[in-house]
N, CA, C, O and CB atoms as a CASP TS submission, in Angstrom:
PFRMAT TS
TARGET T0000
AUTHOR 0000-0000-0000
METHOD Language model
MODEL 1
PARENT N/A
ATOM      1  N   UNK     1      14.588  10.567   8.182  1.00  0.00           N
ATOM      2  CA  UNK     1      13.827  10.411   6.933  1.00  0.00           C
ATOM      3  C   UNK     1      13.549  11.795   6.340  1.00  0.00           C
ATOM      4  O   UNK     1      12.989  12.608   7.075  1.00  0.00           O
ATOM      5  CB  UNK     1      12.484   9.634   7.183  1.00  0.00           C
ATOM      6  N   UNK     2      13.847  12.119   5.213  1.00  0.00           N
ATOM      7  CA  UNK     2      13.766  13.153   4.532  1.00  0.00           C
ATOM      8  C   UNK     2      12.190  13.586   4.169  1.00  0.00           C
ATOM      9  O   UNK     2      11.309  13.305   4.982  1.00  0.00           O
ATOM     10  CB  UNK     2      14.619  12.900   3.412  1.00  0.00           C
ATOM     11  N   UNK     3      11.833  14.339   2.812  1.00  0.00           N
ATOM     12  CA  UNK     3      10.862  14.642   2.694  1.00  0.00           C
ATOM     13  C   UNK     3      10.704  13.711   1.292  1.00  0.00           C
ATOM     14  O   UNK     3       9.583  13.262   1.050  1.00  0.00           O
ATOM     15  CB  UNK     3      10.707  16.101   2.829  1.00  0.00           C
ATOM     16  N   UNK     4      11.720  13.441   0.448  1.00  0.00           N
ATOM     17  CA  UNK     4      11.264  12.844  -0.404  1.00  0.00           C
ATOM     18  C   UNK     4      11.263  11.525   0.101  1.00  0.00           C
ATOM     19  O   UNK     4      10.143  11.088  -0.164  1.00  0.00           O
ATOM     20  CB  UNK     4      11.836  13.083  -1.512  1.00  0.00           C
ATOM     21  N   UNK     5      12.069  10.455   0.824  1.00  0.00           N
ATOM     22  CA  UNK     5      11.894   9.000   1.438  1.00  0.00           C
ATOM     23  C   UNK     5      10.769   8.824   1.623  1.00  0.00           C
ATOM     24  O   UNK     5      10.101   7.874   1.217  1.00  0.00           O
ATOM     25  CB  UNK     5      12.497   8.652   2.623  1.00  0.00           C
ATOM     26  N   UNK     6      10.280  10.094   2.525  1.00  0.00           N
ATOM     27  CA  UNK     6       8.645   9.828   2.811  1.00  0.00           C
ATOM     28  C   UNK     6       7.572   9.797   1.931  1.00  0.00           C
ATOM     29  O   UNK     6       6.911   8.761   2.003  1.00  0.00           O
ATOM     30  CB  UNK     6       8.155  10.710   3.587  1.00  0.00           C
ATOM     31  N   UNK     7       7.171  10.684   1.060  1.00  0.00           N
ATOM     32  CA  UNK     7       6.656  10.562  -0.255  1.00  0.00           C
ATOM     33  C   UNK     7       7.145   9.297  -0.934  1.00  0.00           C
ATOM     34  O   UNK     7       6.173   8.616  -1.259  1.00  0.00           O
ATOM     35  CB  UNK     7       7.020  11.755  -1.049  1.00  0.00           C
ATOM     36  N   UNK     8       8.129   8.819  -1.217  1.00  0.00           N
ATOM     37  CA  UNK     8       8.221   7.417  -1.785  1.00  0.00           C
ATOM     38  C   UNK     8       7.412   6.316  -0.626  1.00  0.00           C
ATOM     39  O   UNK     8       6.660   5.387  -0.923  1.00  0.00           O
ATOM     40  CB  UNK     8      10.021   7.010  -2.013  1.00  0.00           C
ATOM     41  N   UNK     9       7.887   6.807   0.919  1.00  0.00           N
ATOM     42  CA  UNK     9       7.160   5.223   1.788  1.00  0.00           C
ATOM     43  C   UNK     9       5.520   5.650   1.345  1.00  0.00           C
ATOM     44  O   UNK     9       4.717   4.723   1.452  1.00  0.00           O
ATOM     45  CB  UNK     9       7.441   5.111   4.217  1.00  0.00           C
ATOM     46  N   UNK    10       5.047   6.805   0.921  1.00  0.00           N
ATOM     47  CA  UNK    10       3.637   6.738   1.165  1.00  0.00           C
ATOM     48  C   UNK    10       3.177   6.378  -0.291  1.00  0.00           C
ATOM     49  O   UNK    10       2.072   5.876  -0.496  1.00  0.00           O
ATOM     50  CB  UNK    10       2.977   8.156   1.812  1.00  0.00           C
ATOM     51  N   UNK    11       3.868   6.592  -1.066  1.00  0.00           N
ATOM     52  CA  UNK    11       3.504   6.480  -2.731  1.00  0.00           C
ATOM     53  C   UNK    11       3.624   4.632  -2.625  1.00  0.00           C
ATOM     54  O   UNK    11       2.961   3.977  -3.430  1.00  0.00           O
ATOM     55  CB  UNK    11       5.032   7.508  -4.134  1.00  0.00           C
ATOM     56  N   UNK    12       4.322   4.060  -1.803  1.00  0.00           N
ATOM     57  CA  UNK    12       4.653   2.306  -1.774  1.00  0.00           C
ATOM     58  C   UNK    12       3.341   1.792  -0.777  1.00  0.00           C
ATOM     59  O   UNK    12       2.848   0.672  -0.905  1.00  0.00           O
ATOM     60  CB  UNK    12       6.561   1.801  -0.855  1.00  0.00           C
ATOM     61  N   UNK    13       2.905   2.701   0.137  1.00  0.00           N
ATOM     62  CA  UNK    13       1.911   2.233   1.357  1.00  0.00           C
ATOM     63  C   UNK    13       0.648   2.552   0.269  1.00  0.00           C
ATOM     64  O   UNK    13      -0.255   1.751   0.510  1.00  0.00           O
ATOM     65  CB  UNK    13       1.959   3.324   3.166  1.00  0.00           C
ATOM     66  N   UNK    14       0.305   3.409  -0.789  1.00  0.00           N
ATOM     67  CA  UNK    14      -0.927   3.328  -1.258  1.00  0.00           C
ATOM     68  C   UNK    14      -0.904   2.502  -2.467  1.00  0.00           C
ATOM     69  O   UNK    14      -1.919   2.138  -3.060  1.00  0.00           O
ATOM     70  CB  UNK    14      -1.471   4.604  -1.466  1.00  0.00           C
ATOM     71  N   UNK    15       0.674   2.136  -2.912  1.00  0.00           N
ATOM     72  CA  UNK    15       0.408   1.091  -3.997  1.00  0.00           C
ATOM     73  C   UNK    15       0.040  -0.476  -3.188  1.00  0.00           C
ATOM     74  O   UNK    15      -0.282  -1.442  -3.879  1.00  0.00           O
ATOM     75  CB  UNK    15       1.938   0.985  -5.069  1.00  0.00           C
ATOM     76  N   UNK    16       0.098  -0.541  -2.236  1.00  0.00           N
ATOM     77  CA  UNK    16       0.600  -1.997  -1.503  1.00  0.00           C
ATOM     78  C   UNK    16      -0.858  -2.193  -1.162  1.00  0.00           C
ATOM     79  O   UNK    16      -1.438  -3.261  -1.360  1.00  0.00           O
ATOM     80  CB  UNK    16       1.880  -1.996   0.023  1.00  0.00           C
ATOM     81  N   UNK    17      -1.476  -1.036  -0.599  1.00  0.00           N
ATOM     82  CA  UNK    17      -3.180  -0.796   0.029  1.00  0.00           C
ATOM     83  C   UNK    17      -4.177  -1.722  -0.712  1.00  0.00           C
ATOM     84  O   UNK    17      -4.902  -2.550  -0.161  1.00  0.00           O
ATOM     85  CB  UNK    17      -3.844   0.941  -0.272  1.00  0.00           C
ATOM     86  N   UNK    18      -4.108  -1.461  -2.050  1.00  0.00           N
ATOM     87  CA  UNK    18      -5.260  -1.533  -2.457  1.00  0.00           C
ATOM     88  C   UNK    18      -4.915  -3.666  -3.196  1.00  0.00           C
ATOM     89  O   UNK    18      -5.790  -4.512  -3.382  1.00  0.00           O
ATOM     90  CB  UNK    18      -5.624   0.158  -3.735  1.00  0.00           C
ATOM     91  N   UNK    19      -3.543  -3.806  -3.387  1.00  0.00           N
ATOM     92  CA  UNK    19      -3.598  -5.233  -3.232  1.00  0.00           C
ATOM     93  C   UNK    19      -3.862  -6.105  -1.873  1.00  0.00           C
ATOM     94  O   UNK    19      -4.187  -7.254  -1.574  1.00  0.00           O
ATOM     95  CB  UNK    19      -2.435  -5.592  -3.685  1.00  0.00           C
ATOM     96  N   UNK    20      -3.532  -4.877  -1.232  1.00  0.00           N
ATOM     97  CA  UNK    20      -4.055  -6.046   0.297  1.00  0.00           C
ATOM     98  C   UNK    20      -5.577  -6.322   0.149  1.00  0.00           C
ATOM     99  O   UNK    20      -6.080  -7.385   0.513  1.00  0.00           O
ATOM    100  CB  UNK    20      -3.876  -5.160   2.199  1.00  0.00           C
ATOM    101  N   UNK    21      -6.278  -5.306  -0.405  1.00  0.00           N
ATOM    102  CA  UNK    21      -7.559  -5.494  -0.063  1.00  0.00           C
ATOM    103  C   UNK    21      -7.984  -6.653  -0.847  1.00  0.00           C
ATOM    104  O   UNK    21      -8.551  -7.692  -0.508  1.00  0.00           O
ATOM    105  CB  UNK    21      -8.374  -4.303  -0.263  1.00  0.00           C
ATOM    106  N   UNK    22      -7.586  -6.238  -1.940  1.00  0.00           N
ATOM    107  CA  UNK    22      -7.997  -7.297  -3.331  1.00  0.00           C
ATOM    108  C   UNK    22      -7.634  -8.603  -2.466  1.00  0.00           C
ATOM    109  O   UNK    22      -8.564  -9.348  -2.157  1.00  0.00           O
ATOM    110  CB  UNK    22      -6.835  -7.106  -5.126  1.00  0.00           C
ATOM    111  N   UNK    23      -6.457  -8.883  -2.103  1.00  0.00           N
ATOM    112  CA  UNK    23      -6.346  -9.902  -1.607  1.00  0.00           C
ATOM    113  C   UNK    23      -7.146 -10.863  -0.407  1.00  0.00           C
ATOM    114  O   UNK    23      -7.555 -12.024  -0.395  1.00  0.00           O
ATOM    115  CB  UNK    23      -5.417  -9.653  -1.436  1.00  0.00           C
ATOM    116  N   UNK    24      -7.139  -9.731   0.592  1.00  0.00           N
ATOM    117  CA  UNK    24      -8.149 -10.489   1.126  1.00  0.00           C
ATOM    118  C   UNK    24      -9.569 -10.847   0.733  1.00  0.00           C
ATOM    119  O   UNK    24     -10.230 -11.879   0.847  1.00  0.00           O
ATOM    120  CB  UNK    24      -8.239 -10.052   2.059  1.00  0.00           C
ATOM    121  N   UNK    25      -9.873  -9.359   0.111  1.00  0.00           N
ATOM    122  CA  UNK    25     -11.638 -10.032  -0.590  1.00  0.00           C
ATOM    123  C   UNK    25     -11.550 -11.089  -1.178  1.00  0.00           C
ATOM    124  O   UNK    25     -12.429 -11.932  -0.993  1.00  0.00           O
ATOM    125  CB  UNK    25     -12.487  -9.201  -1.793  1.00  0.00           C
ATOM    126  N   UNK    26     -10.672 -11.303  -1.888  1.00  0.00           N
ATOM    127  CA  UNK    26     -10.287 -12.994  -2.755  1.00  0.00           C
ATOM    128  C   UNK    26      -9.962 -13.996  -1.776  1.00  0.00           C
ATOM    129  O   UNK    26      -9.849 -14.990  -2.493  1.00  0.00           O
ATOM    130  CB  UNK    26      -8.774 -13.028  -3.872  1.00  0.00           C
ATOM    131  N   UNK    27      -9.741 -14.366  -0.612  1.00  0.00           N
ATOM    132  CA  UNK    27      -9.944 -15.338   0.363  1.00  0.00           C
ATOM    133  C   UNK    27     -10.901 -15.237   1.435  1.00  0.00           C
ATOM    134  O   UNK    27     -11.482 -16.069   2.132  1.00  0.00           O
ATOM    135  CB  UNK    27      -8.877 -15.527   0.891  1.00  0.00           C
ATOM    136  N   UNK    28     -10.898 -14.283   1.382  1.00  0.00           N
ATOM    137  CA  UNK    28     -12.595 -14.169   2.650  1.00  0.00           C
ATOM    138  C   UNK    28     -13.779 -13.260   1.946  1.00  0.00           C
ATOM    139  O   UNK    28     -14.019 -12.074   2.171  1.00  0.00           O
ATOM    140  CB  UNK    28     -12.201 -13.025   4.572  1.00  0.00           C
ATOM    141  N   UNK    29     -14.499 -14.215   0.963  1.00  0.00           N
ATOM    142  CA  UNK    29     -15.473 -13.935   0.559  1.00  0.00           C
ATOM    143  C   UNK    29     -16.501 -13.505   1.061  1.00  0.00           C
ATOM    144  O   UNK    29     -17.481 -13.267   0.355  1.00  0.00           O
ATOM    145  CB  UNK    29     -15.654 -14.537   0.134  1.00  0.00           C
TER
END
């Protein structure tokens, strides 16, 4: 894994983050 792959997996792991959360707060109230 290069240096830019990685910057893209982490730029995809903090876009993905913050719908997980949303998501769960929206089923476990």
């Amino acid at each position: 894994m290069n240096l830019d792959d990685k910057s893209l997996f982490l730029g995809a792991m903090e876009d993905v983050q913050p719908l997980k959360h949303n998501h769960d707060v929206h089923w476990h109230p």
